[in-house]
C-alpha positions, 0 to 999 in steps of 0.5 A: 214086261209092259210092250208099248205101242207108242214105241218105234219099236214094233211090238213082236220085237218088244217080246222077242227081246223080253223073251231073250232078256228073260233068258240072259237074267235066268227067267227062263232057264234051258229046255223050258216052256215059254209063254204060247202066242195065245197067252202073250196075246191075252196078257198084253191084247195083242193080236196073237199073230204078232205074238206068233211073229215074235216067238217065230222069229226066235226059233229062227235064230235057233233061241227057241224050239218048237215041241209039236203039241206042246209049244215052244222051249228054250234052246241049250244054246239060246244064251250063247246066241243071244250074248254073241249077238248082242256083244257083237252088235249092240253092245260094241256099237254103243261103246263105239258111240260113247266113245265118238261123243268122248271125242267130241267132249274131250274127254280122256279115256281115263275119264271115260273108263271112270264114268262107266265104272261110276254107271256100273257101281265100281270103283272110281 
């Protein structure tokens, strides 16, 4: 995962959203240990407590759990809380937005459904 410090988007949200596409793809799987603060502090030098901050900020969704001693794990339910999160914010608002710039293109909602259909690599 390359973090970008150049990015609007501060650098403990860039690994925690790693760390959750991790989960959604399978690199992570349910119970498994997740990199400490210290090894994404090496690996990307940054300053562990930004790292901290990312990993903290998980276990405060409930997306990780902490193992006193041993470090951080992934949730049973990580997977369910980051799609239920992501499928009602995120996601629906970018519908939303493709769907306002439709508007403003004219296009049908045929033509919508065939350009997404198109980006997904289905059918046309």
């Amino acid at each position: 995962m390359p973090i970008n410090p150049e990015s609007g988007t501060p650098i403990y949200l860039q690994i925690a959203d790693w760390i959750e596409d991790g989960i959604l793809t399978g690199l992570f799987q349910e119970d498994e240990k997740v990199f400490s603060q210290y090894q994404l502090a090496e690996q990307y030098r940054i300053n562990p407590a930004t790292a901290a901050k990312g990993l903290s900020m998980l276990a405060d969704q409930g997306i990780l759990y902490k193992k006193r001693g041993l470090g951080m794990f992934v949730s049973p339910d990580a997977r369910k809380i980051i799609f239920t999160r992501r499928w009602n914010g995120v996601l629906q608002e970018k519908v939303r937005d493709a769907i306002t710039e439709a508007r403003l293109l004219g296009l049908t909602e045929v033509e919508l459904i065939t350009m997404i259909r198109e980006e997904m690599g289905g059918e046309k």
